[in-house]
C-alpha positions as CSV (number, residue, x, y, z in Angstrom):
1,X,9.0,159.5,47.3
2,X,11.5,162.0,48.4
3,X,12.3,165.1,46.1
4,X,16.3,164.9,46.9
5,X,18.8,165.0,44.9
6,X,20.6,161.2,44.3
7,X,24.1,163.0,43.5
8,X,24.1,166.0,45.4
9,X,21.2,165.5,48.3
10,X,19.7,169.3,47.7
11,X,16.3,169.1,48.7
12,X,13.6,171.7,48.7
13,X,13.6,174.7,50.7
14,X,11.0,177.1,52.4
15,X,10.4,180.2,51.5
16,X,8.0,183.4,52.3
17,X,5.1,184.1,50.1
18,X,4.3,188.0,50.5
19,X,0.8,189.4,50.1
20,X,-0.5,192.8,48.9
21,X,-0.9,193.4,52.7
22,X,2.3,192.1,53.3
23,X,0.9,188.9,55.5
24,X,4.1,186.2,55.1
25,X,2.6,182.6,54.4
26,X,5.3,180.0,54.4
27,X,5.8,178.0,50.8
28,X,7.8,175.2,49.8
29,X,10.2,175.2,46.6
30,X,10.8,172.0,45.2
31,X,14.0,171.7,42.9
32,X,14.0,170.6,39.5
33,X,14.1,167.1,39.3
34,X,14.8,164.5,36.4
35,X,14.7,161.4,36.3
36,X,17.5,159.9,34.2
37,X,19.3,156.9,33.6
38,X,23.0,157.0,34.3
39,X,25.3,154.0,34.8
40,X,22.2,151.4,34.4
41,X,20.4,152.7,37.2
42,X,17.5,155.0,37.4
43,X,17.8,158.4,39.5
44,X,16.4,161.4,40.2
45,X,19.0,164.1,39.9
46,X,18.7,168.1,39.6
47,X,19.4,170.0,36.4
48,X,22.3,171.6,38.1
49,X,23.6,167.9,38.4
50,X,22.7,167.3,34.8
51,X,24.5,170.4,33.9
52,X,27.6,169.4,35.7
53,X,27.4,165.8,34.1
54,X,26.6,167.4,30.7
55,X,30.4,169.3,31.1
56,X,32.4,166.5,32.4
57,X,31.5,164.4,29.4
């Protein structure tokens, strides 16, 4: 199950956790999906798709 974007493809992105020693571990962050149905079908879209949907309406 990938955790892209249907409308816009955004995916998730890495990012540097910093400790109190200042040691960098790599972390993942995961966008905000929702799933929603929209035209019949089922997707998973992000809420600043949702947002942009939300306006256009």
């Amino acid at each position: 199950m990938a955790k892209k974007c249907d409308l816009c493809g955004r995916g998730s992105t890495k990012d540097a956790s910093r400790s109190h020693s200042n040691i960098k571990t790599t972390k993942r962050q995961h966008i905000n999906l929702q799933i929603k149905k929209i035209d019949g079908k089922r997707m998973k879209v992000c809420s600043k798709c949702l947002k942009t949907i939300a306006k256009t309406k």
